[in-house]
N, C-alpha and C positions, 0 to 999 in steps of 0.2 A: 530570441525569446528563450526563456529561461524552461526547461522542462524539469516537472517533481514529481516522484512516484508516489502514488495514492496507497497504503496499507490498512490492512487492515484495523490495527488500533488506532489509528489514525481517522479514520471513518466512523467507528464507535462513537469514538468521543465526539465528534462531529454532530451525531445522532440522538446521540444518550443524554437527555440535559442531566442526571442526575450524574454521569461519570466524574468521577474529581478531576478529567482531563477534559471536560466539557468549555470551560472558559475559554482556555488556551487553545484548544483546536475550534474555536469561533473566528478569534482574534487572529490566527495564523492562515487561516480560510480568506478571509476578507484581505490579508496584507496578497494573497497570491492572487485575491480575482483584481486588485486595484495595479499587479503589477504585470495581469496579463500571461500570469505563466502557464504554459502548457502543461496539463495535468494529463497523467496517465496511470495503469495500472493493468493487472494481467487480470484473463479472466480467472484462476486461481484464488484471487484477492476474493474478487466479485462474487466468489463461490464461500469464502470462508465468511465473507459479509452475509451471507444468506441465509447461511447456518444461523448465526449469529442470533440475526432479524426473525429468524420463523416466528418467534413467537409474542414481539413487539409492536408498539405501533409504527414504527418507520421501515418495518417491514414494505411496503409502496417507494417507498426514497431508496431502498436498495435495488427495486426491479426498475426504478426510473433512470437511477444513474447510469446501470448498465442499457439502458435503450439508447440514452444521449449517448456515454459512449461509443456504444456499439458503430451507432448512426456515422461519425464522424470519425474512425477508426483509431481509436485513445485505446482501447482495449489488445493488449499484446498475448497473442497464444504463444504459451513459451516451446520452442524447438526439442524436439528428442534429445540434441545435444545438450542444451540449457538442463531438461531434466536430471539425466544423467550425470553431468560435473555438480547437478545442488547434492544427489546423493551421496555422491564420493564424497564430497565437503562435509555430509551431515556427518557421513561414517566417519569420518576425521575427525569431528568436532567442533570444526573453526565453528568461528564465534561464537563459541562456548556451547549453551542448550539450547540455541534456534533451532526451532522445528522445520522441519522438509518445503514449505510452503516459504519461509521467509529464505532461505537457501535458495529457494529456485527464485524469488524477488531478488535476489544479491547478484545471481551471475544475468540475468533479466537486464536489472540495472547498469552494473558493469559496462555487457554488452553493448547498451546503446549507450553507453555514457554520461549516464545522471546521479549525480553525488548529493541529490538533496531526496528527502522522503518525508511526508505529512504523515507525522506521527511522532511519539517517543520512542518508541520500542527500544531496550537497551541493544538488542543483537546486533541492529541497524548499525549502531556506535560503534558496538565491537567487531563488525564488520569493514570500519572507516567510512561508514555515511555520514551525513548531517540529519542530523532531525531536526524539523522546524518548531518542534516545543516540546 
């Protein structure tokens, strides 16, 4: 089974019908629930989604996902260690201007080993992810 990490702009667009990345994260949703893949995401994500959400109406889809999550344990708390090497990476730069939160999704990812992420984000790229739109 195929596992993909859930990001945050990834989730927007999911949510946002007005986002211009609304379409494509419809269409890349549906090819990942028809192929069965295992989705995951830190709770980090789950927190920048919430921000996001406060003041929307899918603000409920944000506290829903994280209870399915939760429930079946798809939700990764990232390790002391994880946090520490995103910082070192931030203060370095790699992948250009990814901020602290996509840094600690990169060595997250790494770690367990998943090279695909639901989302565009360009950092993800410059990182050497896939993004699925």
């Amino acid at each position: 089974m195929n596992t993909v990490f859930l990001d945050t702009v990834g989730l927007i667009a999911l949510w946002e019908v007005t986002d211009q990345w609304h379409p494509a994260a419809e269409r890349a949703m549906a090819e990942l629930n028809v192929s069965k893949s295992r989705l995951i995401t830190t709770e980090f994500i789950l927190q920048e989604c919430g921000n996001a959400a406060a003041r929307k109406p899918y603000r409920a889809d944000v506290h829903q996902l994280r209870r399915s999550f939760a429930s079946d344990g798809r939700i990764i708390m990232p390790t002391q260690s994880d946090i520490d090497q995103a910082w070192e990476n931030y203060r370095r730069g790699s992948a250009g201007t990814a901020g602290i939160v996509d840094h600690v999704s990169f060595i997250v990812m790494r770690r367990l080993g998943i090279a695909e992420v639901f989302g565009n984000d360009r950092h993800f790229k410059a990182a050497g992810f896939y993004t699925l739109f």
